[in-house]
C-alpha positions in Angstrom: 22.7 0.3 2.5 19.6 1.7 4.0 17.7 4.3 1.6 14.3 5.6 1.0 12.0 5.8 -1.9 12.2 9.8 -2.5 16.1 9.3 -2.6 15.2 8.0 -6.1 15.3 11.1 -8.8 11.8 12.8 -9.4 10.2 10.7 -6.8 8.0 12.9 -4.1 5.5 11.1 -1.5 2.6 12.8 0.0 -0.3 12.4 2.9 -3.7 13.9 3.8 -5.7 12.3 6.4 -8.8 12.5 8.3 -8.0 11.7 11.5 -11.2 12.2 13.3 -12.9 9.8 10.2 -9.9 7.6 10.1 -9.3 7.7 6.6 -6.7 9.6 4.3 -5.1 9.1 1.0 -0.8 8.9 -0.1 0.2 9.4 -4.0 3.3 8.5 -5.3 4.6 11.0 -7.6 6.7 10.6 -10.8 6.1 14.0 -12.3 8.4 12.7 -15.0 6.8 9.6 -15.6 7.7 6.1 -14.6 7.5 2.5 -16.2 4.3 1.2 -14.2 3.4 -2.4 -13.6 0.8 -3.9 -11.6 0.1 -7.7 -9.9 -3.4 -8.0 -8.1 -3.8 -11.4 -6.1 -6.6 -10.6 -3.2 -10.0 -11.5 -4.8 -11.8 -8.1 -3.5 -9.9 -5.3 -5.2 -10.8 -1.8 -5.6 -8.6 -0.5 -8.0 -8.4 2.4 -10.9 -6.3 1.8 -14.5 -5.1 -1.3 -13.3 -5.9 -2.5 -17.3 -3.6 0.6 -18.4 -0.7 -0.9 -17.2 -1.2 -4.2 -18.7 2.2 -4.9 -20.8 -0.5 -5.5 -24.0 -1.9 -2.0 -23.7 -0.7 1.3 -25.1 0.7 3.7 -22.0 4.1 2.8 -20.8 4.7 5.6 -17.8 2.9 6.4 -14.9 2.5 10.2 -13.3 1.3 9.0 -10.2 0.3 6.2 -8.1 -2.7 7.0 -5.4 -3.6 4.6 -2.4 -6.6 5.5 -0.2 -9.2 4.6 1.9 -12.7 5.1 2.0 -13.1 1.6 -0.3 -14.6 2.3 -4.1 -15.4 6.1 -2.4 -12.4 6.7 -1.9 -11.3 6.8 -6.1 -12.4 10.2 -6.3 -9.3 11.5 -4.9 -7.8 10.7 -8.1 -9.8 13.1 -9.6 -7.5 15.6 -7.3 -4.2 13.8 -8.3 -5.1 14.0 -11.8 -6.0 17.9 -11.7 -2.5 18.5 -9.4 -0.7 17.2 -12.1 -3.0 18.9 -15.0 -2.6 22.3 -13.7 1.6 21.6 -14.6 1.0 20.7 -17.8 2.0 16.8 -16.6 0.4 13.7 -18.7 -0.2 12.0 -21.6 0.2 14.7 -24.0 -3.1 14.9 -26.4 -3.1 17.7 -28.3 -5.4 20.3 -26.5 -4.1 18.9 -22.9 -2.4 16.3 -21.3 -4.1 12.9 -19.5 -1.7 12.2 -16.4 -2.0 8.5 -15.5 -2.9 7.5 -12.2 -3.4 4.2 -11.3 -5.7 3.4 -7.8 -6.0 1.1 -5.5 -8.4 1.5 -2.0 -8.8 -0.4 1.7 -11.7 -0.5 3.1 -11.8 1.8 6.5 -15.7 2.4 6.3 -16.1 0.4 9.7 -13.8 2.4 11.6 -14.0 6.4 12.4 -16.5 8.0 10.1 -17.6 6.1 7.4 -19.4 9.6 6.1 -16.2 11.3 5.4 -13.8 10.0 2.9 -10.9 10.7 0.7 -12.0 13.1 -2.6 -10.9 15.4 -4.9 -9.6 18.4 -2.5 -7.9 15.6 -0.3 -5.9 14.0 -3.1 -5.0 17.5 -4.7 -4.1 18.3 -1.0 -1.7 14.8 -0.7 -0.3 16.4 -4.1 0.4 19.8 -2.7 2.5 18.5 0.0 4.3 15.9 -1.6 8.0 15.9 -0.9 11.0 13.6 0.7 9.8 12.8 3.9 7.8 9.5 4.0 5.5 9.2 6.8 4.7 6.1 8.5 2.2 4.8 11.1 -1.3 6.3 11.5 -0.6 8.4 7.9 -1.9 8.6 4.7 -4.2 5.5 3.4 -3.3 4.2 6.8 -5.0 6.7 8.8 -8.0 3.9 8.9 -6.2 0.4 9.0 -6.4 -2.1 11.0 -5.3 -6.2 11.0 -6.6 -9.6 12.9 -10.5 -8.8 12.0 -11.9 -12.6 12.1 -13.4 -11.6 15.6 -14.5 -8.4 14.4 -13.3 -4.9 14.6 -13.5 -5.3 18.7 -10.4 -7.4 18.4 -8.6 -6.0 15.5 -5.1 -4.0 16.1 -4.6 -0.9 14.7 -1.9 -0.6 11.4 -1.3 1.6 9.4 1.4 1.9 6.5 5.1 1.7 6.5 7.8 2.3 4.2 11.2 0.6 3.5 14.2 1.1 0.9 17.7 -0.6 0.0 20.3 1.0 -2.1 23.5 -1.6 -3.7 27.1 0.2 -4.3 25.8 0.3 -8.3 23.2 2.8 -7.1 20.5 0.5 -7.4 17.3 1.5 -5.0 14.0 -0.2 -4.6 11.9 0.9 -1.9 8.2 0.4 -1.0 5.1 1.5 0.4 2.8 -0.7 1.8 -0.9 0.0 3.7 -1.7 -2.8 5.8 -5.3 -3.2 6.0 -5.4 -7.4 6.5 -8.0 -9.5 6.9 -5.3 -11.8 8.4 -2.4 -11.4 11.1 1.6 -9.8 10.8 3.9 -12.5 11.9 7.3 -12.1 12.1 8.2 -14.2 9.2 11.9 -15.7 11.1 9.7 -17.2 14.0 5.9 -17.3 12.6 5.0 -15.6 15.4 1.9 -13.4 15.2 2.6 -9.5 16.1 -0.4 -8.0 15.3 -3.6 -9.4 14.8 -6.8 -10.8 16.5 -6.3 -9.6 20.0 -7.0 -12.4 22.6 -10.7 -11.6 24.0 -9.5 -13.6 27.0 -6.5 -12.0 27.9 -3.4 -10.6 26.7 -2.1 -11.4 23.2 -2.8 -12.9 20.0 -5.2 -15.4 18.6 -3.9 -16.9 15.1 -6.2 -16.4 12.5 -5.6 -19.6 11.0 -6.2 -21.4 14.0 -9.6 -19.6 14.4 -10.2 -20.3 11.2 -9.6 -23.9 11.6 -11.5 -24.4 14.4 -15.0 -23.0 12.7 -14.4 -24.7 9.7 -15.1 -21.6 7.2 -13.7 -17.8 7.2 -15.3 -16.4 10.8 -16.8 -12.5 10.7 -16.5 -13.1 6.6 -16.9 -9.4 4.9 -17.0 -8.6 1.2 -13.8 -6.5 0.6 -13.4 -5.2 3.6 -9.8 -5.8 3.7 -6.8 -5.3 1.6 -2.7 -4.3 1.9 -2.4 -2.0 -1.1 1.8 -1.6 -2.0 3.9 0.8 -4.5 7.5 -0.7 -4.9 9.6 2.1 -6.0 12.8 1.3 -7.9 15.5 3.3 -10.2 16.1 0.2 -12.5 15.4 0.1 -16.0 12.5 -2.2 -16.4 10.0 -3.2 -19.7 6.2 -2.5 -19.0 6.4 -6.8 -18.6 9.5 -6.3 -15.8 7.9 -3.8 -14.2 4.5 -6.1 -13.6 6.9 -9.2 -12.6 8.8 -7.3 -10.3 4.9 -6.5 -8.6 4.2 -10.4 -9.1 7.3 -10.9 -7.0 6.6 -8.5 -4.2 3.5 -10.4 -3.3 6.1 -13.3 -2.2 7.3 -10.9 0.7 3.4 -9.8 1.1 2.3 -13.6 2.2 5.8 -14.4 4.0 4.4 -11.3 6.5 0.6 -11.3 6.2 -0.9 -14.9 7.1 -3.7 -15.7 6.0 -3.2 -13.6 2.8 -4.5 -13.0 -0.8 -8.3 -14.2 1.0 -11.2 -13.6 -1.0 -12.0 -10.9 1.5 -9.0 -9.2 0.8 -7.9 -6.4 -2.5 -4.4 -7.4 -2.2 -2.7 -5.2 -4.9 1.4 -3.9 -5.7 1.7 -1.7 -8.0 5.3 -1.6 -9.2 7.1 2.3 -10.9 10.7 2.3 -12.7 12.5 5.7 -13.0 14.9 3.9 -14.8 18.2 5.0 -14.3 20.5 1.9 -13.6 20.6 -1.3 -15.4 19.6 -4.3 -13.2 18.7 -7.7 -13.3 14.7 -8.1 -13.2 15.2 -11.2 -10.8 17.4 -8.9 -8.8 15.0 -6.0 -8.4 12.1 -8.5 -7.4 13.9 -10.4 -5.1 15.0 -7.0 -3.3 11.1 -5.7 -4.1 10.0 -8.9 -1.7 12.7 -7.3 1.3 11.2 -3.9 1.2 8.0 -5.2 1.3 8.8 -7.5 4.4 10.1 -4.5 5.9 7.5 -2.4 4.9 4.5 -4.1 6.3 6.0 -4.5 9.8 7.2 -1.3 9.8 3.1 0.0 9.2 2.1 -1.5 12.3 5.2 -1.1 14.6 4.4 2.8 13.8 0.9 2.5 13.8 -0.7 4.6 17.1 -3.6 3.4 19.3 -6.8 5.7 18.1 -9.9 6.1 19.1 -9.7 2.9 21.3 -8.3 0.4 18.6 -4.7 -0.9 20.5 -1.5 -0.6 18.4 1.3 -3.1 18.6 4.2 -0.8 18.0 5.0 -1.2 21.3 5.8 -4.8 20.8 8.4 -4.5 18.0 12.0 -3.8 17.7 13.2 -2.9 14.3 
């Protein structure tokens, strides 16, 4: 059964963008706290509290989880997040206040739009503010600024953005998830292998592998230092441990490279964060094998919504879902 990830209890999701930079920011809210996990596999992350969540450390639930552009910049709109969730008295409690924990994790969008402007304090608090059911897809949020196929340069790139997908079982099991697709590789369709978004062909009209280029030159062409990264929340009502809640994350990034070809680069921040509301017992394999469907579904749905801006082409057209 087809769901979304607000249909979980005391989940909200919420955008700000700068479209005229091309950059933006999307927090996941659990203003009741969830079980948070994390699994980073790219080798150029940008990430916030990711240490927090390890299974050996002390803080168990989440408040929020923030993706964003604007690379390492870009963390300051967890500064906003943080005092959204302050002002309701929502955190770690203390003594004298409260600490909410929000974990981070960027894309790089500093080549694209205005690399001048991005996400900070007032545009996170703003994300907050308007945080509700509806999950926007496409050219929203942390994917106001991506973009996939870049081994030929931003010239040839295709515009993505992020995407969102959920199942829910007849036990009221949901997991849903969140991905922004900012790759330094192509989206294939993962039945066929075939590339649907990627390095547009400079010769004519579609797609040039990245692998194949990649082949052909013998070493990573138009390499970048983290200037690429899909950044992922899977959002599930299971009851998980801190540990199941980081292998469910592990898992996702199974769908992640069944999608995203090459993936996990060293010029990509690759990085699923994973939150449990924990409502229904579930089998951990169970939720992660689901987490790696959403996430399929997810990434293709970021660039079959994405929108052609300021003159980087889209591929929406191209795909049925």
């Amino acid at each position: 059964m087809e769901a979304k990830i607000t249909d979980i209890s005391g989940i909200k999701v919420g955008t700000a963008e700068d479209l005229e930079a091309l950059t933006g920011c999307t927090v996941v809210l659990a203003e009741e706290g969830a079980v948070g996990g994390v699994d980073v596999r790219g080798s150029a992350p940008g990430t916030r509290e990711t240490d927090l969540l390890s299974p050996l450390n002390l803080v168990e639930k989440v408040h929020a989880v923030l993706l964003t552009g604007g690379s390492a910049f870009g963390l300051d709109a967890a500064a906003g997040v943080m005092a959204y969730l302050e002002e309701r008295g929502i955190g770690y409690d203390t003594g004298k206040t409260v600490v909410p924990i929000v974990p981070a994790a960027v894309i790089f969008d500093l080549n694209v739009g205005d690399y001048r402007r991005r996400p900070d304090k007032e545009m996170g608090h703003r994300a907050c503010r308007v945080a509700g059911k509806a999950v926007r897809e496409g050219n929203a949020g942390a994917g106001a600024g991506a973009t996939v196929g870049k081994a030929l340069g931003y010239e040839y790139c295709t515009k993505s953005g992020q995407g969102s997908s959920a199942v829910r079982l007849k036990n009221g099991l949901i997991v849903g998830a969140l991905a922004v697709v900012n790759a330094y590789g192509d989206v294939v369709d993962p039945s066929s292998g075939e590339v649907i978004a990627g390095v547009r062909d400079p010769q004519g009209s579609g797609y040039l592998p990245t692998i194949e280029i990649w082949k052909k030159q013998g070493d990573a062409p138009n390499q970048a230092f983290a200037q690429n990264t899909t950044v992922a929340v899977v959002v599930t009502n299971a009851r998980l441990t801190k540990s199941e809640a980081a292998k469910v994350a592990q898992m996702a990034h199974d769908g992640m490279a069944r999608v995203i070809v090459p993936c996990h680069t060293m010029y990509d921040g690759d990085t699923v964060f994973t939150m449990a509301t924990g409502e229904v017992e579930a089998d951990v394999n169970l939720v992660g094998m689901l987490a790696q469907e959403v996430m399929i579904s997810s990434i293709i749905r970021a660039v079959a919504f994405a929108e052609t801006v300021q003159g980087i082409p889209s591929a929406g057209i191209r795909l049925r879902l």
